[in-house]
Structures are given as C-alpha cells and as structure tokens.
Backbone as ProteinMPNN parsed JSONL, in Angstrom:
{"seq_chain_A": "XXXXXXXXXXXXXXXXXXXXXXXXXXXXXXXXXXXXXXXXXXXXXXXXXXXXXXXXXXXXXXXXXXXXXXXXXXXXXXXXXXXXXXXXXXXXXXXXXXXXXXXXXXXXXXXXXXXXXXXXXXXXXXXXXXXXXXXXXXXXXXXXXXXXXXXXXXXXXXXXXXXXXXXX", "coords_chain_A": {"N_chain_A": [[53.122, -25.142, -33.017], [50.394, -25.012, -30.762], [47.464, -27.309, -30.636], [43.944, -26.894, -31.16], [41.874, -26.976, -28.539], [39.794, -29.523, -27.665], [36.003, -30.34, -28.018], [35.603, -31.937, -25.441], [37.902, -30.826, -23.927], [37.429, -28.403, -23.379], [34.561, -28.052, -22.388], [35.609, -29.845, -19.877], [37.314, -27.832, -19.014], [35.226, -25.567, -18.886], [33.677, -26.551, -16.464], [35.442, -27.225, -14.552], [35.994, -24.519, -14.175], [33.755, -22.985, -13.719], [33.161, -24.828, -11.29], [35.023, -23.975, -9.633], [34.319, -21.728, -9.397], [32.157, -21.747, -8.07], [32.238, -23.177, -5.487], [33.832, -21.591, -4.171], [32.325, -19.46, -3.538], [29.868, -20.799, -1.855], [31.997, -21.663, 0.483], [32.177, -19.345, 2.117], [29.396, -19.841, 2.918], [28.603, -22.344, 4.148], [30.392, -24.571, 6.646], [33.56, -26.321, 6.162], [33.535, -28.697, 6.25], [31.154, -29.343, 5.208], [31.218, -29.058, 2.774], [31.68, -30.708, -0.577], [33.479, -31.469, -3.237], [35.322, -32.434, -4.675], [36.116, -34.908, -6.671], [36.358, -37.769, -5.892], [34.42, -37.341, -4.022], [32.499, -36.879, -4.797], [30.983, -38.618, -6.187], [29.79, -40.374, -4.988], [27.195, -39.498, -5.063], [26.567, -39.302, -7.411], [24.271, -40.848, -8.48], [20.926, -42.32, -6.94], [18.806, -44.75, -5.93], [18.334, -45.319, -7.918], [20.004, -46.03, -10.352], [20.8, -46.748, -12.668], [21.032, -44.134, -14.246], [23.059, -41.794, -14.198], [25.09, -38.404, -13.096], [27.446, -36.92, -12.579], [27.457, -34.302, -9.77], [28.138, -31.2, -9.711], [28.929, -29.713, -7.2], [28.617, -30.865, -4.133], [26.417, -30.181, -1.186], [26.291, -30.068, 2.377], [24.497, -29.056, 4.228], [23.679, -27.859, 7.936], [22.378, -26.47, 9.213], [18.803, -25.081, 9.19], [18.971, -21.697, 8.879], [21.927, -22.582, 7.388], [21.05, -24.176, 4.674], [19.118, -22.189, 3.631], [21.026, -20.034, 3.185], [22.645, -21.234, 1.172], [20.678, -21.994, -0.775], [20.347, -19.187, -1.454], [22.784, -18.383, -2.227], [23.152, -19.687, -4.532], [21.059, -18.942, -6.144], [21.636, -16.577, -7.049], [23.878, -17.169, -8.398], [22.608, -18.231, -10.652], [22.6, -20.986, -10.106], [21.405, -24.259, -10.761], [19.743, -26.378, -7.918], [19.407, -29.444, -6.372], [17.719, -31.519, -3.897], [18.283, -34.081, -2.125], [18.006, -37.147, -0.216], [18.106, -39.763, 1.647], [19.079, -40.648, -0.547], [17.547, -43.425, -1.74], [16.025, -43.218, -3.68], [14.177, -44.208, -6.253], [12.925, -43.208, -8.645], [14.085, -41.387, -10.139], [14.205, -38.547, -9.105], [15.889, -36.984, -7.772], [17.996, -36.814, -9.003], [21.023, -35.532, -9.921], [22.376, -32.785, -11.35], [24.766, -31.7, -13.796], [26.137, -29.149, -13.792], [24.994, -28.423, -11.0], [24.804, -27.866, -7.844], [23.947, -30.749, -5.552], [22.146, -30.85, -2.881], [21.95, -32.249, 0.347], [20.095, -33.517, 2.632], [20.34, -35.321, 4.544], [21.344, -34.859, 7.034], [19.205, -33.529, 8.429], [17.385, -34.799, 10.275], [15.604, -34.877, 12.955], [12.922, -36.209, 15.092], [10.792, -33.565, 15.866], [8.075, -33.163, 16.732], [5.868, -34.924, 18.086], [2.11, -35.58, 18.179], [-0.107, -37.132, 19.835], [-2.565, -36.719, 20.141], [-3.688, -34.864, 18.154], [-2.757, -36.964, 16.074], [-0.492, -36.55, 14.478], [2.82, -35.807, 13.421], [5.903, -33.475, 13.485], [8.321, -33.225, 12.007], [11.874, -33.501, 10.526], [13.092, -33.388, 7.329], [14.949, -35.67, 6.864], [14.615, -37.546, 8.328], [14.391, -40.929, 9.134], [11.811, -43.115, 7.827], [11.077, -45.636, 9.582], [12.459, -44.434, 12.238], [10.086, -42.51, 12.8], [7.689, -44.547, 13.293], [8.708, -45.684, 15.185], [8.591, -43.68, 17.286], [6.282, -42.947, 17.76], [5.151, -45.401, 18.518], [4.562, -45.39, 21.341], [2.254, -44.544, 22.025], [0.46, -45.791, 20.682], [-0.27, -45.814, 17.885], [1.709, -45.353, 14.164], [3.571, -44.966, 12.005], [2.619, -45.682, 8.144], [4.2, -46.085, 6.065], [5.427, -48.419, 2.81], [6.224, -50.946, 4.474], [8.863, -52.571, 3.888], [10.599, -50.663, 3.385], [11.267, -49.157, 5.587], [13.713, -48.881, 7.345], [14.991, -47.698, 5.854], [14.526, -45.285, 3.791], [13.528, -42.186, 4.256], [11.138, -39.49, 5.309], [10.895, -37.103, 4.344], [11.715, -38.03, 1.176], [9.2, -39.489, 0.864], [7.505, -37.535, 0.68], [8.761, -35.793, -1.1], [8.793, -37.46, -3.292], [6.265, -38.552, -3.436], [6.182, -41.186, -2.662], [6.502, -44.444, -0.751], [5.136, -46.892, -0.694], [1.675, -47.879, -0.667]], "CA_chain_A": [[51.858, -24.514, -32.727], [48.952, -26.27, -30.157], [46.205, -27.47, -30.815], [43.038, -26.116, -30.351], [41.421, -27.604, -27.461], [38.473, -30.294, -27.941], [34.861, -30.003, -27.435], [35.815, -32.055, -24.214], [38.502, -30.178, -22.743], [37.012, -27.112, -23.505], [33.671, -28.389, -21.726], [36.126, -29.869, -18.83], [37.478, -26.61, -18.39], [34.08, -25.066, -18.635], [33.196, -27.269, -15.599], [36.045, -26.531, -13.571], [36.112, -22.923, -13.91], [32.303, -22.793, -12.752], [32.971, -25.622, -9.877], [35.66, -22.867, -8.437], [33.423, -19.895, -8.936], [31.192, -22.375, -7.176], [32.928, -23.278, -4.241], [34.098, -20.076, -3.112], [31.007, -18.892, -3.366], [29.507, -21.553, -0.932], [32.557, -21.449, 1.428], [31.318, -18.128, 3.063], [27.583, -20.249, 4.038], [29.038, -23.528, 4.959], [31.324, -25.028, 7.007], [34.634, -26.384, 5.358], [33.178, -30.038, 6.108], [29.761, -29.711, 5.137], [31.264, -28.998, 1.195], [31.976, -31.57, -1.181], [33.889, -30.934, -4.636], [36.591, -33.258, -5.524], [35.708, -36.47, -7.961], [35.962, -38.938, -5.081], [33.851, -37.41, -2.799], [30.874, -36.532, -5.225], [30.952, -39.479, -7.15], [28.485, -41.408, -4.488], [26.308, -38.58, -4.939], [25.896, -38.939, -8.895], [23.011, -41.597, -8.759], [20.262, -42.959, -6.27], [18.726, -46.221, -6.131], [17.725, -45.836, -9.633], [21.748, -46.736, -10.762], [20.618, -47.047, -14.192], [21.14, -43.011, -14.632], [24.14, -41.341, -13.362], [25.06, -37.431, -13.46], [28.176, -36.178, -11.108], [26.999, -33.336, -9.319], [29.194, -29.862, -9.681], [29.136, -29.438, -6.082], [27.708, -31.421, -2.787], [26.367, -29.859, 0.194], [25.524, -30.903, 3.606], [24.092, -28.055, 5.465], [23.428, -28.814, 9.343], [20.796, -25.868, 10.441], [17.894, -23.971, 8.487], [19.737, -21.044, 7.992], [22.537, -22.762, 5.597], [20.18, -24.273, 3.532], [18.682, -20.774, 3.345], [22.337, -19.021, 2.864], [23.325, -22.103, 0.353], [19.97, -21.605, -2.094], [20.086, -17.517, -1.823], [23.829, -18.028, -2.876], [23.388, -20.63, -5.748], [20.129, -18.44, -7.171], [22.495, -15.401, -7.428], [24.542, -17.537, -9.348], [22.209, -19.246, -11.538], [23.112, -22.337, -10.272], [20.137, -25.261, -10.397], [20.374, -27.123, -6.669], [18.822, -30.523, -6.436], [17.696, -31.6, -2.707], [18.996, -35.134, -1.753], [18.215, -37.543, 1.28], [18.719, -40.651, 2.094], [19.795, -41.605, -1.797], [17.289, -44.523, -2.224], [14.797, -43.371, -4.716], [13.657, -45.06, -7.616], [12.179, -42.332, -9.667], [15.123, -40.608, -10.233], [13.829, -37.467, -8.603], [16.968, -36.83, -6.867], [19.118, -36.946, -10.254], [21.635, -34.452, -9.522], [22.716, -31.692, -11.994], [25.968, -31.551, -14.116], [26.52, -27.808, -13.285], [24.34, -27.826, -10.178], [24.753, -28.292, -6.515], [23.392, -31.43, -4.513], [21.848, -30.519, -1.445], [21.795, -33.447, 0.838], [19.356, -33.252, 3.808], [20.298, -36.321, 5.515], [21.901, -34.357, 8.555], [17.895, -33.129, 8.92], [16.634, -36.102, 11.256], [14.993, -35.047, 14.22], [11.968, -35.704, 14.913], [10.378, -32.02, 16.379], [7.178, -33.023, 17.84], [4.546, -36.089, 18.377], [0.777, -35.024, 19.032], [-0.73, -38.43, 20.009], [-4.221, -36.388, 20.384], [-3.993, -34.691, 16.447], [-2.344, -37.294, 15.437], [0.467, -35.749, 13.971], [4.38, -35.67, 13.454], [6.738, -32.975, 12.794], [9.636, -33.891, 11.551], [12.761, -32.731, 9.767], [13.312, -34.259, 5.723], [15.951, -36.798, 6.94], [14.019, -38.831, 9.418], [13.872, -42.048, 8.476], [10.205, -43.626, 8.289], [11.185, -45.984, 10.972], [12.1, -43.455, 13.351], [9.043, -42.284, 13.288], [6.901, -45.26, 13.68], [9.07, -46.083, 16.612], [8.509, -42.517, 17.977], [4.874, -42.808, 17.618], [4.695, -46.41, 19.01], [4.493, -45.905, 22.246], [1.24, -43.47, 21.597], [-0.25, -46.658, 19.494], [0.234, -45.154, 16.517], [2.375, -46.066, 13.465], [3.563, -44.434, 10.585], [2.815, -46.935, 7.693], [4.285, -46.526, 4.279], [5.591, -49.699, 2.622], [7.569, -51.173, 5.68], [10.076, -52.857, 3.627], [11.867, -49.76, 3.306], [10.953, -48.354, 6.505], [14.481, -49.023, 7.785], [16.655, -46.247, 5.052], [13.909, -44.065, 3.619], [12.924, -41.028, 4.688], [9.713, -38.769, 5.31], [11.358, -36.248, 2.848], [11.344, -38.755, 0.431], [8.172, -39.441, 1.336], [6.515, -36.288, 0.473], [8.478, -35.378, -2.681], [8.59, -38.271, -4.619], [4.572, -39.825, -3.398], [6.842, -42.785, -2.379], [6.43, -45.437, 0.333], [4.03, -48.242, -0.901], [0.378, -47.957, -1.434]], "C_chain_A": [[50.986, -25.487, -31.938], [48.432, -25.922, -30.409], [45.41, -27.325, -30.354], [42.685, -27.154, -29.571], [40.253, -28.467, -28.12], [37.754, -30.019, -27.561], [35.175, -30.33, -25.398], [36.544, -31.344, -23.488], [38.16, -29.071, -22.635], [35.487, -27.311, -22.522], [34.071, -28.767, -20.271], [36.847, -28.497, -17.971], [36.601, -26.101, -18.122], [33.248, -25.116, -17.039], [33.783, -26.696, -14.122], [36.228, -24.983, -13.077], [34.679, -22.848, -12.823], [31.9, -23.767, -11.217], [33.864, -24.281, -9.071], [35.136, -22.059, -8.083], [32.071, -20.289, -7.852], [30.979, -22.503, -5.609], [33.36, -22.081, -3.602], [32.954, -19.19, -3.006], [30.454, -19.466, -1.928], [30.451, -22.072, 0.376], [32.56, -20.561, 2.616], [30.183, -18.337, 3.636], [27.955, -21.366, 4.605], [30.12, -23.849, 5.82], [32.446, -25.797, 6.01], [34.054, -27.955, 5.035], [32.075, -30.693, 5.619], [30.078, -29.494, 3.255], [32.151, -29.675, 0.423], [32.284, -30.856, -3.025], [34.716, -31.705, -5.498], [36.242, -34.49, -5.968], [35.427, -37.327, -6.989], [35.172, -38.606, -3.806], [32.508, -37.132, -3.853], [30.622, -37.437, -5.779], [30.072, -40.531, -6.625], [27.427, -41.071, -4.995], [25.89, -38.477, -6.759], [24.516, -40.147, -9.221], [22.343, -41.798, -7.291], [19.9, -44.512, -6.019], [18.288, -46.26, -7.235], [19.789, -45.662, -10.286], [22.146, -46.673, -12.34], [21.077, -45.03, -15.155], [22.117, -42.533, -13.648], [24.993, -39.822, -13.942], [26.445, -37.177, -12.09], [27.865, -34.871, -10.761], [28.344, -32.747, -9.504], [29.668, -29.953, -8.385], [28.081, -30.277, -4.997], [27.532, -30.888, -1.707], [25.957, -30.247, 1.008], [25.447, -30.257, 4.661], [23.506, -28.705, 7.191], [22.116, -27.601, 9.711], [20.112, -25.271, 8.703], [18.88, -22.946, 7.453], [21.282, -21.085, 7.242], [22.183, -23.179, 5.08], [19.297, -22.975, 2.94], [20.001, -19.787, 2.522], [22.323, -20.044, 1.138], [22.012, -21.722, -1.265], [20.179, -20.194, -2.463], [21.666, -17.489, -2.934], [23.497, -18.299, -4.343], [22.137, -19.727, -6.561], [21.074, -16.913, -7.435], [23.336, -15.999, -8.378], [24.379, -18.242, -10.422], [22.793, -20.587, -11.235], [21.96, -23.472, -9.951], [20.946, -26.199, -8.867], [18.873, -28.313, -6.872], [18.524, -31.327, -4.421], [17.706, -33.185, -2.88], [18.651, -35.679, -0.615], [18.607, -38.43, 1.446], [19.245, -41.273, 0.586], [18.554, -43.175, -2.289], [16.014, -44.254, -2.921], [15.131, -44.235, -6.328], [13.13, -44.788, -8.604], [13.264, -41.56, -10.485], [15.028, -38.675, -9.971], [14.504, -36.821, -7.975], [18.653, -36.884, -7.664], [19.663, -35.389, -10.089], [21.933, -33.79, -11.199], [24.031, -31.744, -12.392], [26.674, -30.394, -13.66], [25.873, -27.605, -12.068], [24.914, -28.465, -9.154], [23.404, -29.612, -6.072], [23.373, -31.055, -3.059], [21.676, -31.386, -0.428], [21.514, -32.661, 2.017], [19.577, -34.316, 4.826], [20.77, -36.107, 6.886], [20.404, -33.466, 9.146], [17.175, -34.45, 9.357], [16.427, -36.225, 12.149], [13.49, -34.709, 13.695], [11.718, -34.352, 15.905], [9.348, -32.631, 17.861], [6.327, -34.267, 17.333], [3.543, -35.606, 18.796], [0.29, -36.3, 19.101], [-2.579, -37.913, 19.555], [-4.241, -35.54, 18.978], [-3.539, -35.801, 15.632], [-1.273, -37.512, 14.197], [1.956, -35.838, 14.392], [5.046, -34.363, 12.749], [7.858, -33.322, 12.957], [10.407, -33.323, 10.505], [12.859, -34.013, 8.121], [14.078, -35.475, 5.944], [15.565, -37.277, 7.421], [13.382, -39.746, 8.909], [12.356, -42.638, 9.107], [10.455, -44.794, 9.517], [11.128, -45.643, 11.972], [10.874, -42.757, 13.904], [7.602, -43.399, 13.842], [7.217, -46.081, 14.865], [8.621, -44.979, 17.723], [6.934, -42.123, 18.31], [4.589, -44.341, 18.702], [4.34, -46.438, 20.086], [3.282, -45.087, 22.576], [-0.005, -44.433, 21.001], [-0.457, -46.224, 18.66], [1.475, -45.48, 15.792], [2.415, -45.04, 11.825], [3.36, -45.82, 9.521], [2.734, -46.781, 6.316], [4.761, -47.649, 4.366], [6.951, -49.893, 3.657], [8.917, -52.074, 5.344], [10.855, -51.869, 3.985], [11.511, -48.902, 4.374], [12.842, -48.175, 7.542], [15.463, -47.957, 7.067], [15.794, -45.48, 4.407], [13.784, -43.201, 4.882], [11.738, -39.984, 4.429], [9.907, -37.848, 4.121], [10.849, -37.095, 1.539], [9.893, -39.077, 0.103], [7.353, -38.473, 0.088], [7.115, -35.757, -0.969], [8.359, -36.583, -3.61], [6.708, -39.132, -4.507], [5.13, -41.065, -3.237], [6.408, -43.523, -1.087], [5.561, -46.566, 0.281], [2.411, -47.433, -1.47], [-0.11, -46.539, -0.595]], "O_chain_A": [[50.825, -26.639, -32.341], [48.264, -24.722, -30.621], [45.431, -27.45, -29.129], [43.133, -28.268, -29.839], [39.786, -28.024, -29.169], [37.951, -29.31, -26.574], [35.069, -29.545, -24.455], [36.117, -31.066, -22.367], [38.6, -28.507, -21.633], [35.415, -26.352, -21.753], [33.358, -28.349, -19.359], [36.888, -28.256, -16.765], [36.622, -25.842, -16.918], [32.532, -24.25, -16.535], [33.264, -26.142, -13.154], [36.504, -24.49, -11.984], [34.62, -22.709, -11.602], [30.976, -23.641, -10.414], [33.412, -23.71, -8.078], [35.152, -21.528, -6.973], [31.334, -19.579, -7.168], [30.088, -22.158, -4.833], [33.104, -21.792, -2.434], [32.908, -18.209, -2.265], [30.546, -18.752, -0.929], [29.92, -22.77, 1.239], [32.844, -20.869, 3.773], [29.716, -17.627, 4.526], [27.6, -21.451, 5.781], [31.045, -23.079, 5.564], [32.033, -25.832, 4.851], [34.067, -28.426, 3.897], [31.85, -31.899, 5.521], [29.158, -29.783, 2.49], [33.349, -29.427, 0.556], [31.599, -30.107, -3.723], [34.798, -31.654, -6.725], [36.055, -35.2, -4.98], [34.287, -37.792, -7.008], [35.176, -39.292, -2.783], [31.414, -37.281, -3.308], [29.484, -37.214, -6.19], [29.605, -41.421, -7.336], [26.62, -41.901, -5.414], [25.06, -37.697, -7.227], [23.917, -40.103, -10.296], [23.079, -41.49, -6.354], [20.785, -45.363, -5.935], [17.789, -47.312, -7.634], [20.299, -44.554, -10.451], [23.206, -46.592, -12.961], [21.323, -44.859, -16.349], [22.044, -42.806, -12.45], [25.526, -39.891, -15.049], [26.24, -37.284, -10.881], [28.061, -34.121, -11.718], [29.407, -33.368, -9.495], [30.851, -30.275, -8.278], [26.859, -30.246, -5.142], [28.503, -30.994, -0.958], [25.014, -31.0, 0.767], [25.975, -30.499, 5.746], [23.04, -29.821, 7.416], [21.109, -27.875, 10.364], [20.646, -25.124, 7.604], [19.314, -23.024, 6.303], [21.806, -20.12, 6.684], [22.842, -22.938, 4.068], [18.895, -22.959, 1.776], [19.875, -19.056, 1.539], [21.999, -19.48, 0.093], [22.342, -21.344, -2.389], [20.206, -19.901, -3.658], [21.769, -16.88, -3.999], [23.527, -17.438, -5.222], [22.255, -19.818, -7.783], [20.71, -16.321, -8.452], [23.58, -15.267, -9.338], [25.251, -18.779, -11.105], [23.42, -21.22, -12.085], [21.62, -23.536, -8.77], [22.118, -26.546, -8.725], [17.753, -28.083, -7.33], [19.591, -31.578, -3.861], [17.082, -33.59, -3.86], [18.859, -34.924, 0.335], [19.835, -38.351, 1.488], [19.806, -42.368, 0.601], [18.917, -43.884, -3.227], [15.032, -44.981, -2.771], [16.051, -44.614, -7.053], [12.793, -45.599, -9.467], [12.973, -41.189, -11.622], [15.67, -37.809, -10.566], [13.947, -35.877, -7.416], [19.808, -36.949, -7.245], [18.989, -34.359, -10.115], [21.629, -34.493, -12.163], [24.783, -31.849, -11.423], [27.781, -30.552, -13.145], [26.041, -26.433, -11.732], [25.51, -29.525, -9.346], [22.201, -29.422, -6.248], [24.318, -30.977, -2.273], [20.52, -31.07, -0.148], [22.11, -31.675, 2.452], [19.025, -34.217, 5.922], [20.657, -36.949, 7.776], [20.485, -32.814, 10.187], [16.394, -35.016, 8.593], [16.717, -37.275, 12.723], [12.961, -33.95, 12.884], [12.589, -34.168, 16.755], [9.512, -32.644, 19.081], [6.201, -34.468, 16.125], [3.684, -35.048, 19.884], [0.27, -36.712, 17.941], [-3.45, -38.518, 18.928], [-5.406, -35.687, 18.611], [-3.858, -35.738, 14.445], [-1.256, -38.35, 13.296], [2.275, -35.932, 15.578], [4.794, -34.153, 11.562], [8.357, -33.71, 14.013], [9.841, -32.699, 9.607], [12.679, -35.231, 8.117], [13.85, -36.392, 5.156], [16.165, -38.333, 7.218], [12.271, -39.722, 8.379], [11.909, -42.644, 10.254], [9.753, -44.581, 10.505], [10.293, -46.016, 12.796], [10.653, -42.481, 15.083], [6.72, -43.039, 14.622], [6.478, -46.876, 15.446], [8.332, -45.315, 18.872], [6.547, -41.17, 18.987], [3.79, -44.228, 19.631], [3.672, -47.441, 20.337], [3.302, -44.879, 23.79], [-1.158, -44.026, 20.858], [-1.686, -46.278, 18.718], [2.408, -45.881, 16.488], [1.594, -44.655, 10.992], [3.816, -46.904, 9.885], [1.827, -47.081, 5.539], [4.787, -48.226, 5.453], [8.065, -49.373, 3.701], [9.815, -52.3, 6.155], [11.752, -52.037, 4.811], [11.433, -47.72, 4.039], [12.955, -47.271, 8.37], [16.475, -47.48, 7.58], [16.422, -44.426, 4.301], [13.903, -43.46, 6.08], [11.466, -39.707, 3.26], [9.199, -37.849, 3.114], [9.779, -36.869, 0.974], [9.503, -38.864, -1.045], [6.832, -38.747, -0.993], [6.369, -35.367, -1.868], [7.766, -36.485, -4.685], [6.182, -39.957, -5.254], [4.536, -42.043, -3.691], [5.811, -42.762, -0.326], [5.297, -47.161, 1.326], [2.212, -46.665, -2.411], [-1.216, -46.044, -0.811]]}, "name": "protein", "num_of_chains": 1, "seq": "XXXXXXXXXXXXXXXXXXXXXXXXXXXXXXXXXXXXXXXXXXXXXXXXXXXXXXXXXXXXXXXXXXXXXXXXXXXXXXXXXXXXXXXXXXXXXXXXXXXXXXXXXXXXXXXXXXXXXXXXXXXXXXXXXXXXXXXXXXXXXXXXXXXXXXXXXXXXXXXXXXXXXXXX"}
C-alpha cells in the first residue's frame, strides 16, 4: 500500500498544478521568451537587494509593450493570481517581494525615456529607466534628476515612485 503523501508533496504538487494552469494561461499574452517558469530561471527573481527575505515567484514575466502588461494582469485577475511588479531588483524595503503563488512582473524592458520639457521641467519616462539616464538626458537642458546619486547608476524611476526611494 503507499503512503499518503506529505504536507510537502501535497503542497509541491499544489504548486505545480497551479504554475501549469499558470503558464498556459500567460502563453496566449506573451511571447515564449518573455515567460519564465522553471527553478533556474526564477530563482534570481525570488529576492531584491534586501537578500535577507527570499520567496520564489510561481511565474516571471517580462512583457515588452503596454498592451502585455495589460493582457498579463487582465489574465492573472481572472485567475486570482496576486502579480508583484519588479524593476531593476535593488530595493531595500522589500517592496518587490515576490509571491509564492503569484506572478513577477518585471518592468526592466520599460526604459525609454518618452519626453524632456526643459521649459516645464519635466520627464516622461517609462518604470525601467534608470535614474542616471535621466539625469544624463536632462543634462544637456541644465537640469538634473537628483535622488541619492550613489545609486543613480542601477535604480530606476519606477523604483523611485513606488517605494519613496532615492536618498533624501
């Protein structure tokens, strides 16, 4: 006779069943390359720069326009699935702590800047553009983006704006 299954494998199955129903779900909005699923490819993606906490995401995505980050949430809220948005990885809050059952959304393929107004003073810009880029993109305007310029070289404006990050 076998034995019943353990909390764990019964929870590992749990996992896998809902990563497949996952993935084929999100194969119909993404490209084949933009979706991450297998242990050694999500396994960067389970912490930030806070290291100290670590969660492997269900599923990783890495939408390239608008509308698959649009397709990718409409899917995952049909499926109850929590999605966690992702950029350059170097927070410190852990605000970017991915989800056991949920999708990581990684924005880091969002890094143009749009537009410079020298005369409002103003940048638009996509979530992935690192704060450098922009204070280079501004420089020649005399103007300067200026969160804390240590990390002006691998953050990003995203970052930026959800976590209240960049220095003072």
């Amino acid at each position: 006779m076998n034995a019943p299954a353990s909390p764990a494998q019964t929870t590992q199955l749990q996992r896998a069943t809902r990563q497949a129903e996952v993935v084929r779900a999100l194969q119909s909005v993404v490209p084949a390359h933009a979706l991450l699923w297998q242990s050694e490819d999500t396994v960067p993606y389970e912490c930030d720069g806070l290291t100290a906490y670590r969660e492997r995401p269900l599923v990783v995505v890495l939408p390239e326009t608008e509308a698959q980050v649009a397709a990718v949430l409409k899917t995952c809220h049909g499926l109850d699935v929590p999605v966690v948005a992702r950029g350059a990885g170097t927070g410190l809050s852990g605000g970017a702590m991915p989800h056991a059952l949920g999708v990581t959304m990684s924005l880091a393929k969002f890094n143009r800047i749009l537009n410079i107004d020298p005369r409002s003073r103003t940048a638009v810009v996509q979530a992935g553009v690192r704060n450098l880029a922009i204070s280079e993109a501004a420089a020649p305007h005399g103007l300067y983006y200026a969160p804390d310029p240590s990390s002006q070289i691998a953050c990003t404006i995203g970052g930026n704006v959800a976590e209240n990050s960049g220095g003072v």
